[in-house]
N, C-alpha and C positions, 0 to 999 in steps of 0.2 A: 504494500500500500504506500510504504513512506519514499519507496524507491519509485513510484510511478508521479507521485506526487515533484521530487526531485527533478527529474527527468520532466515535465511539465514545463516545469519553474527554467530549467534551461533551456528548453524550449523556446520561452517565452525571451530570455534576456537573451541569447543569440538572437530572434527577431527583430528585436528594440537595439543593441548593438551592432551588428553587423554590416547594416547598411549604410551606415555614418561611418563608419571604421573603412569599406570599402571606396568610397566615392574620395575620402582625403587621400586614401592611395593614389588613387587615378589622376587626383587633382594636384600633386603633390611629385608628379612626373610633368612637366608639359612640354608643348612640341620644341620651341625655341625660348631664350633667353628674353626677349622682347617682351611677348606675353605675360610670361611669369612677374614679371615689373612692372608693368601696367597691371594687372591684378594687384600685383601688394600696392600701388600707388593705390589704385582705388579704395582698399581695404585701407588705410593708412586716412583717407582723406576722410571715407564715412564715419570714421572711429573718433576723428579727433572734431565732428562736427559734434557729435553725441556729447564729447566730454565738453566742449567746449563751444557752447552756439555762440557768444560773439564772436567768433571768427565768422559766423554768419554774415552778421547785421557789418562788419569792416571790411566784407570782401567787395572787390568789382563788382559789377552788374552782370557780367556775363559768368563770373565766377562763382558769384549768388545763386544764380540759376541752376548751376551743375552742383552747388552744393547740398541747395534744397529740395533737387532731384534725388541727392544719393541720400538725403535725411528720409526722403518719403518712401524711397526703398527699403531701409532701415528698420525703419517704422514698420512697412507691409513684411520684412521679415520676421521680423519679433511679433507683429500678428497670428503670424504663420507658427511660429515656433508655441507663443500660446498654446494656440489649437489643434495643433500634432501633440502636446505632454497633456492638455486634458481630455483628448479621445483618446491618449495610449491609457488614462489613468482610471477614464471611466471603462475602459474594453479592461481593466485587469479588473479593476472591481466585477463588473459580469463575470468574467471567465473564475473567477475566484469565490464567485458566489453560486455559481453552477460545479465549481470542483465539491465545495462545499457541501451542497444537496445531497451531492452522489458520495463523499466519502466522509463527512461527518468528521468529527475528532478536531484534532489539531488545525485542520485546514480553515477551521470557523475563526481561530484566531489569526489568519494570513489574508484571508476577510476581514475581516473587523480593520484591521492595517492601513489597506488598500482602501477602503470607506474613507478612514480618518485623514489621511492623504487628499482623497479628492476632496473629502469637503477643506481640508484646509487650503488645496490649490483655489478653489472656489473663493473663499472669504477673502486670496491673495487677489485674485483678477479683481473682484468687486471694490476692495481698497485701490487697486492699480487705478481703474476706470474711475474711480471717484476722484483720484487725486489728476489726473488729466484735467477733467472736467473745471473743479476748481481752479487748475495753474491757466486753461484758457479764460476762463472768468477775471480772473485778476491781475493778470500779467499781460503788460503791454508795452513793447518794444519802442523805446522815444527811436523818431528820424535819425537818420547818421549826420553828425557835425560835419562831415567833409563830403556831405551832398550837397550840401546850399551853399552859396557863396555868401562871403563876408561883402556886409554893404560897402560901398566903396567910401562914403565919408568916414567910416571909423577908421578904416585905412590910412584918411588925409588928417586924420587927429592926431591918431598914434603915430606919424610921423616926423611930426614938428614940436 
């Protein structure tokens, strides 16, 4: 029983591992040198928009654009990543609750686990979404000082 149980279980995290495991191989070979650089540029640029958005609001105009293109990428990835770990978490909770049925014992507490998990993922997403919500309500980006020009009399002040 404990042995099928086991065998299940790595079943399950060979599924959840190995395809991430697999594709950083592939990706982690590329065809020429060029490439590989222009990926980590890109990686490099979206990371440091996340840490650090006024490099947003001080870039060019055309640089802006590509910056808050690869932010809205960023963004739709870590959507995406969301919604891949709470459909992996509610599919164990099922699978975990149907092993359950069928073999009773122990496995109610590997349940019970996998419950307390998704609901805590759950309570994570719903404080994530709340606090977006509020940072767009109160947070408001003043204009860049080196968009506007300086009027030209203060100019003819400060220089006499």
């Amino acid at each position: 029983m404990t042995l099928l149980v086991l065998f299940i279980l790595a079943v399950i995290w060979a599924a959840v591992l190995l395809p991430p495991y697999l594709q950083n191989r592939s990706e982690s070979r590329p065809a020429d040198s060029i490439s590989s650089f222009q990926r980590q540029l890109s990686v490099l640029e979206r990371r440091s928009v996340i840490v650090n958005p006024a490099l947003q609001r001080s870039a060019p105009a055309g640089h802006r654009q590509a910056v808050s293109a690869a932010l809205r990428l960023s963004r739709n990835e870590a959507k995406k990543r969301r919604r891949d770990v709470l459909f992996t978490l509610a599919g164990a909770a099922g699978l975990t609750f149907l092993m359950a049925l069928m073999l009773g014992g122990s496995v109610w507490g590997l349940q019970l686990i996998c419950d307390v998990l998704l609901a805590a993922y759950v309570v994570l997403l719903a404080q994530t979404q709340q606090r977006v919500v509020e940072r767009d309500d109160k947070v408001r980006y003043l204009p860049s000082r080196t968009a506007r020009p300086e009027p030209a009399f203060l100019l003819r002040r400060s220089g006499s």
